[in-house]
C-alpha positions, 0 to 999 in steps of 0.5 A, spaced: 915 335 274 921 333 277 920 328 283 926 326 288 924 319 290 930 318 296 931 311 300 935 305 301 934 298 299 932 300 291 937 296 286 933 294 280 937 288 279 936 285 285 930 281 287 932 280 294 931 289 294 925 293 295 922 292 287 915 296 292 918 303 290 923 300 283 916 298 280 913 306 283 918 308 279 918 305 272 911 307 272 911 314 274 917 313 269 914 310 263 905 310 264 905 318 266 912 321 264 914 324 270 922 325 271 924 321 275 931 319 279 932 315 285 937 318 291 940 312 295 945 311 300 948 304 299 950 301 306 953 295 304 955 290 310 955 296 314 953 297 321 950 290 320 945 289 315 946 290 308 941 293 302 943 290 297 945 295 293 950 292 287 952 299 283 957 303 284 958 307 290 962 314 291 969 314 294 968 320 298 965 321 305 960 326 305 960 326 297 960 333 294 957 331 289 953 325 287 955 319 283 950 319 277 947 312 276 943 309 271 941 302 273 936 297 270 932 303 266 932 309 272 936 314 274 939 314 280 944 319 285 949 316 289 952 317 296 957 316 301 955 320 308 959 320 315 957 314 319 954 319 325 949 322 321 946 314 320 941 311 325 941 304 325 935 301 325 931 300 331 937 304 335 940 310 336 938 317 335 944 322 331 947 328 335 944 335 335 951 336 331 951 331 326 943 333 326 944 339 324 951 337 319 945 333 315 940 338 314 945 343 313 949 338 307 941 335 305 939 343 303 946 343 299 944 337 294 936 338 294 938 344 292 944 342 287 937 337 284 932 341 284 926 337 285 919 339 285 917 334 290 921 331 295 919 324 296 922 319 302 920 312 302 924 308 307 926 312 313 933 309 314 938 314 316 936 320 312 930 322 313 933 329 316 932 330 309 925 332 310 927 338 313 933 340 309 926 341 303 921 344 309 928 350 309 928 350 302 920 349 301 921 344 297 913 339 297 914 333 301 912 326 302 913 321 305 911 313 304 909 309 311 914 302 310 915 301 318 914 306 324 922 307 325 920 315 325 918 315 330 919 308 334 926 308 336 926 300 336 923 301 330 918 295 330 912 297 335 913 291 339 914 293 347 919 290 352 914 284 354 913 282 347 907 284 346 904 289 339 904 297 342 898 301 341 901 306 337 901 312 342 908 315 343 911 319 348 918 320 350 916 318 357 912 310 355 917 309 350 924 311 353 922 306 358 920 300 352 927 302 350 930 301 357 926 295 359 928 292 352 935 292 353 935 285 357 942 282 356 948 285 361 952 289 355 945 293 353 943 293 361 950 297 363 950 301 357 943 305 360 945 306 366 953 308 365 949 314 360 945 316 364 950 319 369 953 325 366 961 322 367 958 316 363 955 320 358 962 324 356 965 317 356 961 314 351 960 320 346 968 321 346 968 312 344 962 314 339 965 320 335 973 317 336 975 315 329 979 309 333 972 306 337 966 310 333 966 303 328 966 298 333 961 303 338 956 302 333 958 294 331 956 293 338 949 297 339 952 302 344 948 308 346 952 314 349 945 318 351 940 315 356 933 312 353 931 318 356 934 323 352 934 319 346 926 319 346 925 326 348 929 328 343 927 324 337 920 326 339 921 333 338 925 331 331 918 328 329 914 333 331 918 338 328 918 336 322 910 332 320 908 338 322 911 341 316 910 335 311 907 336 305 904 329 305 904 323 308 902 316 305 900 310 309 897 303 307 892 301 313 887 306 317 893 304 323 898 307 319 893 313 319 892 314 327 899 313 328 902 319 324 895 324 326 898 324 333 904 328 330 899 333 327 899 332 320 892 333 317 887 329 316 887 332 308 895 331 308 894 324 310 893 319 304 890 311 306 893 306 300 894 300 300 900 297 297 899 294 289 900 288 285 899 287 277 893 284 275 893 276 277 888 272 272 887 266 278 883 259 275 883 254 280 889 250 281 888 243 279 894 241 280 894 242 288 888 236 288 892 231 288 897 234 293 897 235 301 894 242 304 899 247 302 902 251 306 907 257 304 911 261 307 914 267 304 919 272 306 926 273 310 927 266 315 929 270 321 926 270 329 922 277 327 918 273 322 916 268 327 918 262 323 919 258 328 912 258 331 910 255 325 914 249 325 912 249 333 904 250 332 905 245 326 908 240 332 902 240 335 898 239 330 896 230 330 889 230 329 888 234 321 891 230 315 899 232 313 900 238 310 906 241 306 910 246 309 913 250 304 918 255 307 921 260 301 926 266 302 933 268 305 936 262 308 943 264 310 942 265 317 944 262 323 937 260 326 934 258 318 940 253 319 937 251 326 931 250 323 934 246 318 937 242 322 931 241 326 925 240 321 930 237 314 923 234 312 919 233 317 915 237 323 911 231 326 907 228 321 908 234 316 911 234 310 917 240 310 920 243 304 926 248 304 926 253 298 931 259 297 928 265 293 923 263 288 919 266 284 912 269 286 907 268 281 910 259 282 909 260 289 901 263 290 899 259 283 901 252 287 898 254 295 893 253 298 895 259 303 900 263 305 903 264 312 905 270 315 907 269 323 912 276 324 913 278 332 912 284 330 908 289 327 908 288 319 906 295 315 901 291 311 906 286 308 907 286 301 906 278 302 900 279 303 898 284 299 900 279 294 896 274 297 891 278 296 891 280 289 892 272 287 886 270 290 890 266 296 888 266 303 892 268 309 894 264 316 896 270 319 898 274 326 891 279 327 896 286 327 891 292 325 895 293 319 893 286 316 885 286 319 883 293 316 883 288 310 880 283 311 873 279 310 871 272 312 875 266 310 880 271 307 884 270 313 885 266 319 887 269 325 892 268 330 894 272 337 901 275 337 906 270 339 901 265 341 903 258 339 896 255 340 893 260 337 897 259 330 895 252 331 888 253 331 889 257 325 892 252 321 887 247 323 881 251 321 885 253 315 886 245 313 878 243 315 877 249 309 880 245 303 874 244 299 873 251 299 880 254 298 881 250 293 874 252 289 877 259 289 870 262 290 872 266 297 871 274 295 877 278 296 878 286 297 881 288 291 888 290 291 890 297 287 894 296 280 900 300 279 898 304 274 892 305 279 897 307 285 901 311 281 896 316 279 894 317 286 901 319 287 901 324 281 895 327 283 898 329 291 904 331 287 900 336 283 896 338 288 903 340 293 906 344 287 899 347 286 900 349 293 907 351 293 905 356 287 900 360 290 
């Protein structure tokens, strides 16, 4: 059995990337023997985010042939492919013509690595090459990690800043898009593309080799919310419909991918793993203030602000230490920064840089996810969850599907009074976190994980063979 895995963000040396689908692989690898290779499209510090990767990359655009990589133990197939076949994240949709290029090109590499089982994980950039397999009939299967399939802002947050039902039409969401663009710059772009003169214009800018880099840098459109959505959305239709498999870890997950007519038998719910965690209690917490962590990328869509705004109205509970560990290169951590060097009122501040996970949850009471936008499950709370560690958390149905009581204390979305009262009543239960005796769901382990996994591949290549 051949599996094809195909995503961004999978340097196995960098701990900063996805090491979700790295761990998938080792163990699909190593526990069942699967011949395993990872296909990647290395984006550097282009387009305006990076994913990390520090192999080497191949100098020809579209690469004829892929570079072969072997890193950290996997086996890895390396691109280079035109800017215009790349969605940024959260904005534009490729043209009909560079759509049709990618496919065309994807049915030429899947065909030239010949796997049994196409398997995309992160959407971004080429999820066209889910169609290339369905014209080859190659089984396919793709893991839910966001909703920028099919959600062109990509985070199911709508322009009030309040977290969408999930529903999607070209109508409702082109409107979200349009109505989200609130600087002059995103205002103006929409309405010049959506006059025939202006769309002309600004697709000649897009594809020109002189302006195409600067258009995108920019986050230029040259077609109108509109047309973008309605045209993303039969893309979508167009190819769910033919997926052979689609794994999502909430019930929410599940809705949101049904309603592009994937059946119920090709939909598999299954939330996110983590190795087994033996967890006594943490004795050395006892003589230290209520410990809050914070895990994860500093930046305004994980809403770390708000917790340092809730935490400024809290005077009526003991000092707690706030822990905040993860990238802090950004402009608005160094505002923070400045703001809270140690103290957020009469609480204590700590600046970490990326840490070790297992040092982090063996020494908190709790950790804290504050994101403004709709998470898919995150990865710090299932790891929350496997060390035994309650969550102050935003209540998206992707987390609350988990839950059960004193494992979580809610907050509404992008409510600062609501995110106080979940620290207070966090802090109020002290004794009880710390006695470690709170009951919490169980966590799939790899091994566990990974045999679901072979078993839809086995069922897909069953299939196709009859």
């Amino acid at each position: 059995m051949k599996i094809l895995f195909a995503s961004r963000y999978v340097d196995p040396l960098n701990p900063r990337a996805n090491q979700n689908i790295v761990r998938q692989a080792r163990v699909l690898q190593g526990e069942f023997g699967i011949d395993l290779e990872i296909l990647t499209w290395p984006q550097g510090n282009r387009n305006g985010y990076s994913d990390l990767w520090g192999g080497p990359v191949p100098d020809e655009v579209p690469t004829k042939t892929p570079l072969k990589v072997r890193r950290g133990g996997l086996s890895y197939s390396v691109i280079s492919l035109p800017a215009l076949w790349d969605e940024m994240a959260g904005g534009n949709v490729i043209s009909e013509n560079a759509w049709t290029n990618a496919v065309e090109y994807g049915e030429k590499l899947l065909a030239a690595l010949k796997p049994d089982v196409f398997h995309l994980h992160h959407r971004f950039g080429f999820w066209w090459l889910l169609e290339s397999a369905h014209r080859l009939g190659i089984p396919t299967v793709y893991s839910n990690y966001d909703w920028g399939i099919a959600c062109l802002r990509s985070i199911l947050v709508n322009n009030s800043g309040d977290l969408c039902d999930g529903v999607v039409s070209p109508e409702k969401c082109a409107t979200c898009i349009k109505m989200g663009r609130t600087k002059l710059f995103g205002k103006l772009n929409e309405r010049i593309s959506e006059t025939y003169l202006g769309e002309k214009i600004l697709t000649q800018l897009e594809q020109s080799s002189l302006t195409s880099r600067k258009f995108r840098t920019l986050g230029a459109v040259s077609k109108s919310a509109k047309l973008r959505s309605a045209t993303n959305y039969s893309r979508v239709i167009r190819v769910m419909e033919k997926l052979g498999h689609c794994v999502t870890p909430s019930p929410f997950g599940a809705k949101f991918f049904q309603q592009f007519g994937i059946a119920d038998e090709n939909l598999t719910v299954m939330p996110w793993y983590h190795d087994p965690i033996t967890v006594t209690p943490v004795h050395s917490l006892c003589a230290e203030p209520f410990t809050i962590t914070f895990i994860g990328r500093v930046s305004p869509d994980k809403g770390v602000h708000l917790i340092f705004e809730a935490l400024e109205k809290l005077n009526e509970i003991s000092p707690v230490l706030l822990r905040v560990a993860g990238a802090d290169e950004s402009e608005y951590c160094s505002r923070l920064q400045a703001k809270y060097s140690q103290f957020v009122g009469k609480h204590r501040v700590e600046w970490r840089a990326w840490s070790p996970i297992d040092e982090l949850l063996r020494t908190t009471d709790v950790t804290i996810i504050s994101s403004t936008w709709m998470d898919n499950t995150p990865l710090t709370f299932i790891e929350a969850m496997a060390y035994r560690v309650p969550v102050i958390a935003v209540a998206i149905p992707t987390i609350t599907s988990m839950i059960s009581r004193n494992v979580a204390y809610l907050a509404e979305n992008n409510s600062i009074e609501s995110l106080s009262a979940a620290i207070k009543s966090a802090a109020l239960d002290q004794e009880l976190i710390r006695s470690r005796e709170i009951n919490f769901p169980k966590i799939l382990t790899p091994y566990e994980y990974s045999e679901r996994l072979v078993s839809i591949y086995e069922r897909l290549i069953a299939n196709r063979a009859h």
